[in-house]
C-alpha positions in Angstrom: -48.4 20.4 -188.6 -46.7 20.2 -185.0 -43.0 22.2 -185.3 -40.7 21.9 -182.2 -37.6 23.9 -181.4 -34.3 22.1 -181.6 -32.1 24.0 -179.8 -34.1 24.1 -176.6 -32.1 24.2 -172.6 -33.8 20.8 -172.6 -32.4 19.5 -175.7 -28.8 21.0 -175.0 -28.8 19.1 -171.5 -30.3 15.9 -173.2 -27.2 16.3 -175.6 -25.0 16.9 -173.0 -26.5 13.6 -170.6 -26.1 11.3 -174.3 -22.6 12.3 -174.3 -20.6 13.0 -170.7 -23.6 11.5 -168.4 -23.4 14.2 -165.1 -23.9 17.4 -165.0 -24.2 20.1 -162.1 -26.2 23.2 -162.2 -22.5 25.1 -162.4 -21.8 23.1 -165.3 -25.5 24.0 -166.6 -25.2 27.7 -166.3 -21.6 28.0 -167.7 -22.2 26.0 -170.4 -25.6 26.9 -171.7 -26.8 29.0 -169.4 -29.5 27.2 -167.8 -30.5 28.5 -164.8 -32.9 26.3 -163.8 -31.6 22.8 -163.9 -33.9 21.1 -161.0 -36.7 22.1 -163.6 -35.1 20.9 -166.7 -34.7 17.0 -164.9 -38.3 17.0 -163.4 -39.5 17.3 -166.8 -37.3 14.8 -168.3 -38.6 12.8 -165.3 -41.9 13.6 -165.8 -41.1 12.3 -169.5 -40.2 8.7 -167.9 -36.0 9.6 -168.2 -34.4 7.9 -165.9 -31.8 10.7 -164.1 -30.2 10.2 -160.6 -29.1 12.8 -158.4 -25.8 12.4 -155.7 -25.7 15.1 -153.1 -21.9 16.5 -153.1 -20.6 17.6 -150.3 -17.9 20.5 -150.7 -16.1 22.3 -148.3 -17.3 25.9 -149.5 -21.2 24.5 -150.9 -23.4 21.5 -151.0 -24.7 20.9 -154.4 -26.5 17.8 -156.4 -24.6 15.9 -159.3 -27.2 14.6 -161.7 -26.5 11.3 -163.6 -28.7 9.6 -166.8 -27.6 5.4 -166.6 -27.3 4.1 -170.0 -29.9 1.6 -169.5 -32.6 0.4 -171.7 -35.6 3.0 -170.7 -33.1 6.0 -171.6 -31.8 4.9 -174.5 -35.3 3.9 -176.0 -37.0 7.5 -174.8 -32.8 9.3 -176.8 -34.3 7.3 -179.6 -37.5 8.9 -179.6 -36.0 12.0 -178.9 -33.7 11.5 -182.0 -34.9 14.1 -184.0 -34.4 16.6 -181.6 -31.2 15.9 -180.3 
């Protein structure tokens, strides 16, 4: 029998994309301390999720804004995910 963590970085930013749709790697660290966002969306990618990035330009730092559409390939790979999430 296959067992999979539920309380993964992954899972928390999946969460997250379900319910505010962006998140920056600022907001990533401070809220679950994931360090490594750009990692966390090329897998999800890789796992055909459909996530867009925005380039934001700010006067002190540039920085990417990453966005999951509610469209029907992401909310048929959330309901696969269900059990997870």
């Amino acid at each position: 029998m296959i067992t999979f963590k539920t309380d993964t970085k992954t899972n928390k930013i999946l969460r997250h994309f379900k319910s505010h749709k962006s998140l920056t790697s600022m907001e990533a660290f401070e809220l679950y301390r994931a360090t490594r966002l750009s990692a966390i969306i090329f897998r999800l990618r890789e796992e055909g999720f459909d996530i867009h990035m925005k380039r934001i330009q700010h006067a002190e730092a540039n920085f990417g804004k990453y966005t999951m559409p509610d469209n029907d390939n992401n909310r048929k790979m959330i309901y696969e995910y269900r059990r997870f999430l």
